[in-house]
C-alpha positions in Angstrom: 0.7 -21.1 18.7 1.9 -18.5 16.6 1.1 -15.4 18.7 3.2 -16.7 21.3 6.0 -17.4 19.2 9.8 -16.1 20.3 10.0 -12.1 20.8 12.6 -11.8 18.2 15.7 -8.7 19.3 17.9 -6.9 16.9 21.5 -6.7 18.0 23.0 -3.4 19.3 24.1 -2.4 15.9 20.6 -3.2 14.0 18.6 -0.9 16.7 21.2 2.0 16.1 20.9 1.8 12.6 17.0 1.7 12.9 16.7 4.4 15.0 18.9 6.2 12.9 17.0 5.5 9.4 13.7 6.2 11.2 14.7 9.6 12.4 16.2 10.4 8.7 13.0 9.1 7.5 10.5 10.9 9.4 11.9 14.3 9.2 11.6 13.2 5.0 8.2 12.8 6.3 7.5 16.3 8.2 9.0 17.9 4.9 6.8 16.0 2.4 4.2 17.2 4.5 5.3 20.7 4.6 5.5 20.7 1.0 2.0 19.1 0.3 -0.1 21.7 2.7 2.4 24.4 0.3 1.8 23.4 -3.2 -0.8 21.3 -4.6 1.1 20.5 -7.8 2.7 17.4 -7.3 2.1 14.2 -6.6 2.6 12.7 -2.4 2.4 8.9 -3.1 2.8 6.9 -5.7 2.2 3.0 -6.1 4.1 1.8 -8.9 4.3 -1.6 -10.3 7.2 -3.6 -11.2 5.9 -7.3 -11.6 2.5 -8.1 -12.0 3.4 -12.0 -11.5 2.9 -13.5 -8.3 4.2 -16.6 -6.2 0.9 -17.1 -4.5 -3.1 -17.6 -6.0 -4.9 -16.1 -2.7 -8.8 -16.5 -4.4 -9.5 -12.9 -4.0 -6.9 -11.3 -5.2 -7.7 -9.5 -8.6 -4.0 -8.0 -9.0 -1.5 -10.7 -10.5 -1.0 -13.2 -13.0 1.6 -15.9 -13.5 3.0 -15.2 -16.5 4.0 -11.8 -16.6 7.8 -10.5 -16.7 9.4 -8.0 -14.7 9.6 -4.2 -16.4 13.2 -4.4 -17.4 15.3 -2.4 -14.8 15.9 1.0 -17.5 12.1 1.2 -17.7 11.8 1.3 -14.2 14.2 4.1 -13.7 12.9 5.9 -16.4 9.5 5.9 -15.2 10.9 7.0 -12.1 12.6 9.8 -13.0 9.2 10.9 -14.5 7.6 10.6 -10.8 10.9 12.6 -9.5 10.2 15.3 -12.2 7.2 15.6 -11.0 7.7 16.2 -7.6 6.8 13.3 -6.0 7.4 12.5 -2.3 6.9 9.1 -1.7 7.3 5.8 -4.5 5.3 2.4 -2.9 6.4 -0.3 -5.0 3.4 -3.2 -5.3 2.3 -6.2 -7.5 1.9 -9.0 -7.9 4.9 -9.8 -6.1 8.1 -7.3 -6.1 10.7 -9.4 -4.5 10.0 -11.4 -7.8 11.9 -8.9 -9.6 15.2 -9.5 -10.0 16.7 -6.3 -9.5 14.2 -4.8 -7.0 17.1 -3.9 -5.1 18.6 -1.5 -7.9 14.8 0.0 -8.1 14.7 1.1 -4.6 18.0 2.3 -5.0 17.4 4.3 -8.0 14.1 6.0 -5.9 16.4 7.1 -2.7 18.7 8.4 -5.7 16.6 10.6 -6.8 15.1 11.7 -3.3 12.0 10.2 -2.7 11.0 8.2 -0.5 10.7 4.1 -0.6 8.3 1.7 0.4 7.0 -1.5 -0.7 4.7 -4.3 -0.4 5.0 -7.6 0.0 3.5 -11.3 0.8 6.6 -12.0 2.3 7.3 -15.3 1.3 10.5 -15.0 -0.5 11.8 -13.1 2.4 14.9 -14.5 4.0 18.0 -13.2 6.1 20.3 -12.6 3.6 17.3 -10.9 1.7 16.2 -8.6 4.5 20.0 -7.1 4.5 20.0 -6.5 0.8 16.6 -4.6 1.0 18.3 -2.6 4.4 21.6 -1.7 1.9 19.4 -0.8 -0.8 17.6 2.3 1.4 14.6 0.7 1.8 12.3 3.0 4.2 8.6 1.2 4.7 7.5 -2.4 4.2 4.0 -3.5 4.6 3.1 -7.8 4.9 -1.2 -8.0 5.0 -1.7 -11.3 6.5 -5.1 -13.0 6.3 -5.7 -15.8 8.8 -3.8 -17.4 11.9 -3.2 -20.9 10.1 -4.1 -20.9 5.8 -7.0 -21.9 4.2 -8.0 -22.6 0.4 -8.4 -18.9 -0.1 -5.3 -17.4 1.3 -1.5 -19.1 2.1 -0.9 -16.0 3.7 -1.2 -16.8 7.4 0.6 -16.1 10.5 1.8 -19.5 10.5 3.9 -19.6 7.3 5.0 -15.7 7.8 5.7 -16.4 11.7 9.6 -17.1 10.9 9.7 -14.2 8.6 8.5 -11.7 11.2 11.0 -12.8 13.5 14.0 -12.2 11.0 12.3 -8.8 10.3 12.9 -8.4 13.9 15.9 -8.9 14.0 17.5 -7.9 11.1 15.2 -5.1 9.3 16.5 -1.5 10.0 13.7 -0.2 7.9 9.9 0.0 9.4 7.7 -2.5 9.2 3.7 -2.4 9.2 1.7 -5.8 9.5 -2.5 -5.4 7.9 -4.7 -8.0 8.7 -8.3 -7.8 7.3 -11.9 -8.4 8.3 -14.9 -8.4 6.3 -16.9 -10.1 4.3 -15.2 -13.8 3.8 -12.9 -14.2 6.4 -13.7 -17.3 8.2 -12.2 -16.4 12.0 -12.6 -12.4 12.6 -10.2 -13.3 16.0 -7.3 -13.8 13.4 -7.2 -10.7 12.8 -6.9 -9.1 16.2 -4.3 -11.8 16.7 -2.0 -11.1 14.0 -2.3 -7.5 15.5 -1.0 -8.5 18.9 1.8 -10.3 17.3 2.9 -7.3 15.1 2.8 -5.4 18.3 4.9 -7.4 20.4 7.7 -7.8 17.7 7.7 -3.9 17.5 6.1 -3.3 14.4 2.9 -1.1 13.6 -0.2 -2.9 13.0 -3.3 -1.6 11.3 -6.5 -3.3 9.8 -8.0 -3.0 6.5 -11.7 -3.7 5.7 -12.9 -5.7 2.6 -16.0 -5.6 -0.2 -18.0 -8.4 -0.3 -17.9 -10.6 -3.4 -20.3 -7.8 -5.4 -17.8 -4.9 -4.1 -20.0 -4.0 -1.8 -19.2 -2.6 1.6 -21.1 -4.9 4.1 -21.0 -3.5 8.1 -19.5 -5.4 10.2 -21.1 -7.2 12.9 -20.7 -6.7 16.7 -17.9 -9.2 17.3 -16.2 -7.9 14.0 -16.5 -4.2 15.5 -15.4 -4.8 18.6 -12.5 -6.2 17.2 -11.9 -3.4 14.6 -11.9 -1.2 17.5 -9.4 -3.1 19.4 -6.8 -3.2 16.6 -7.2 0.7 15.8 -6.4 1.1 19.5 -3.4 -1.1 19.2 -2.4 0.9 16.1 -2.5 4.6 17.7 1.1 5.0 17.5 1.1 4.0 13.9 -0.2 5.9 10.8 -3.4 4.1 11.2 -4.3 6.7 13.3 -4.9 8.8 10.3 -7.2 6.0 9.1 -10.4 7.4 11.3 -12.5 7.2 8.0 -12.8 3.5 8.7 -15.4 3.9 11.4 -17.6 4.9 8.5 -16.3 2.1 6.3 -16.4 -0.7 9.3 -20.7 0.3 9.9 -20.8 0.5 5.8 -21.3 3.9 6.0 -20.5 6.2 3.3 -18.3 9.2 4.1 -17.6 12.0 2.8 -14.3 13.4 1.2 -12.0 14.8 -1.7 -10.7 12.0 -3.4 -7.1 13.3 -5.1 -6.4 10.2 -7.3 -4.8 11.0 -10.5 -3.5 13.8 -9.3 -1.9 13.3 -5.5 -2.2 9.5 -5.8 -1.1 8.0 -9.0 -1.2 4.3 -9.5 1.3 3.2 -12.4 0.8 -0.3 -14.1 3.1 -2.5 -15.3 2.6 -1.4 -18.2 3.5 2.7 -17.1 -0.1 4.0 -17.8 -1.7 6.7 -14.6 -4.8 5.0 -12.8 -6.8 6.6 -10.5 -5.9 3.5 -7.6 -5.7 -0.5 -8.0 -10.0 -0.6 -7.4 -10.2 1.6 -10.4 -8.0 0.5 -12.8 -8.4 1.6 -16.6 -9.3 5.3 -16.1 -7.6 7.5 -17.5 -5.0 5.0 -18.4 -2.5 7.3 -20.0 1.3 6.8 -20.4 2.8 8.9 -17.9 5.3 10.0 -20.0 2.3 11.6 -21.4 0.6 12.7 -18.5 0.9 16.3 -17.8 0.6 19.0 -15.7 -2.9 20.1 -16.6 -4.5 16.2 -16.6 -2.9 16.4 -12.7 -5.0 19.2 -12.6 -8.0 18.1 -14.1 -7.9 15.0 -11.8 -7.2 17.2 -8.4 -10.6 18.8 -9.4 -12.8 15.4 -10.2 -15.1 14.4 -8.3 -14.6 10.5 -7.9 -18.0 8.6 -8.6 -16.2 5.5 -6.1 -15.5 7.5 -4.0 -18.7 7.1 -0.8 -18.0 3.8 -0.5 -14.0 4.0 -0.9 -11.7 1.7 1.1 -8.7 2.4 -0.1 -6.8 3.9 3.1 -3.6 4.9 1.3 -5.7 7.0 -1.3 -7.5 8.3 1.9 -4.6 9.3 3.9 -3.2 11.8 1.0 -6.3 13.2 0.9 -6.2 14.2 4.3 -3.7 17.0 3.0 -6.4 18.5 0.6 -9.6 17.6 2.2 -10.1 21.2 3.5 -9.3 23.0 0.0 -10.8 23.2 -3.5 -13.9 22.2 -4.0 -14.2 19.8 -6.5 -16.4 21.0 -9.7 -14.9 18.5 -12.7 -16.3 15.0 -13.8 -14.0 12.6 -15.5 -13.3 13.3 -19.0 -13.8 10.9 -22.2 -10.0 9.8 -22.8 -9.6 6.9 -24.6 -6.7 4.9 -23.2 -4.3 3.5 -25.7 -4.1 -0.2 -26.5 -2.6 -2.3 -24.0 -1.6 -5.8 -23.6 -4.4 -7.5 -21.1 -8.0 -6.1 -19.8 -8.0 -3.2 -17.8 -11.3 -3.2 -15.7 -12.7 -1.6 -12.8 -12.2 -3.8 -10.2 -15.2 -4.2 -7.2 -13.2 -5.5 -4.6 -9.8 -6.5 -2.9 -8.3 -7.4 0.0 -5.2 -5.1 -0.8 -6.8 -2.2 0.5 -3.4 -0.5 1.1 
């Protein structure tokens, strides 16, 4: 079985240089935070795309294609230095698939250039050894795997099973820190999976946290007993993680709405593939301005709007920034009428995902 796979050990030389790259990085951390309770002007976290294409077909995910080429590697940096103008703390770099990018490696590099902060997330399959150590020399800080069942089913490939082997070189090799999401909800077949994949995570020294899924409407649906119980279980495991930041999800988990001040657009910024501002991945198409174009005062508008999606949110990333602003300025503004510019592709509002990262 999979959760009683090898315990994987870094060498000597890999735990120094993690320790040492988590200390750098968490005192980043205390002084992103620092400057987020100061100012409200900038952005804290940004996902940004760099490939919408993906190597996988998971049945509910809404967020690839398999066509799609990477942004060339000058785009990238300039849309980065845009972010770093702004003040931006910490760059998440998403998909589709990154490590499909061919120069991924240069993009992180370019973000730790220019001071922020670098994370990414990933399916994991085209990790390897060799790969890991490229992503440690390029300043890679977080990396996040959601994995979806124990064994893999016609929905999802991405099980503990085929990612076992990964984990363990991640073990091993990765001096950067490592977060494994697994998901209950509404379709997954075996809610034990999830708590599982948890106590894996756990006992190869990564964080583990759980994420909570729409139905197929995009609706929240509670959970039942069994599910809750398990939810509960997994946020215990995940106390000395960042999940514990993720209390909201008691509401979410009982399908409750809850009550908050969503920042997207303003704190959270989600960039496309195709460099327009979204308020988050669930959301996509509003305002859906170039950021090149995007300005102070639309940052503004957007701290102040009071997000219609935002009851029934599930978006924990979105949440956690929040958190800074929760207990300041009222918001008083409604979205305004801002028709995007042509782009290649729909951009929709999306109900539901199992990203919820």
């Amino acid at each position: 079985m999979a959760e009683k796979g090898k315990i994987a050990k870094a060498s000597a030389g890999v735990r120094w240089r993690k320790r040492l790259r988590f200390a750098r990085t968490r005192a980043r951390e205390l002084r992103m935070i620092t400057k987020a309770l100061i100012s409200t002007k900038h952005p804290v976290l940004v996902h940004i795309i760099p490939m919408r294409r993906c190597n996988l077909d998971c049945g509910y995910c809404n967020e690839y294609d398999d066509v799609s080429k990477p942004v060339p590697l000058e785009e990238m940096k300039r849309r980065l230095d845009y972010l770093a103008g702004m003040g931006t703390s910490i760059i998440t770099i998403s998909g589709g698939e990154p490590l499909m990018h061919p120069e991924l490696e240069e993009v992180i590099r370019h973000i730790r250039k220019r001071g922020m902060i670098a994370g990414m997330i990933t399916n994991g399959f085209l990790l390897s050894k060799d790969r890991i150590r490229t992503l440690n020399e390029a300043g890679l800080e977080h990396l996040q795997i959601s994995i979806d069942n124990v064994t893999p089913d016609e929905v999802s490939k991405k099980s503990l099973k085929t990612l076992d082997s990964r984990l363990e070189w991640l073990a091993e090799y990765a001096v950067f820190q490592v977060n494994i999401n697994s998901v209950l909800g509404s379709g997954v077949k075996n809610p034990d999976d999830a708590l599982t994949i948890a106590h894996r995570a756990v006992a190869l020294g990564f964080t583990s946290t759980v994420g909570i899924i729409h139905d197929h409407n995009g609706q929240l649906k509670p959970l039942d007993d069994k599910q809750i119980k398990i939810f509960e279980e997994i946020m215990i495991l995940g106390k000395r993680s960042y999940s514990r930041f993720n209390d909201f999800q008691h509401n979410v988990a009982r399908a409750k709405e809850h009550t908050w001040r969503c920042r997207s657009g303003s704190r959270y910024l989600y960039i496309c593939e195709d460099g327009l501002v979204h308020w988050c991945s669930q959301q996509r198409g509003y305002p859906g301005i170039p950021l090149a174009q995007y300005t102070p005062e639309m940052r503004h508008h957007e701290y102040l709007t009071d997000k219609f999606c935002g009851p029934r949110c599930t978006v924990s990333c979105v949440q956690q920034v929040a958190m800074l602003d929760n207990w300041r300025d009222p918001q008083t503004k409604r979205p305004m009428p801002m028709p995007p510019p042509p782009v290649p592709g729909d951009l929709v509002q999306i109900g539901g995902s199992r990203n919820t990262n």
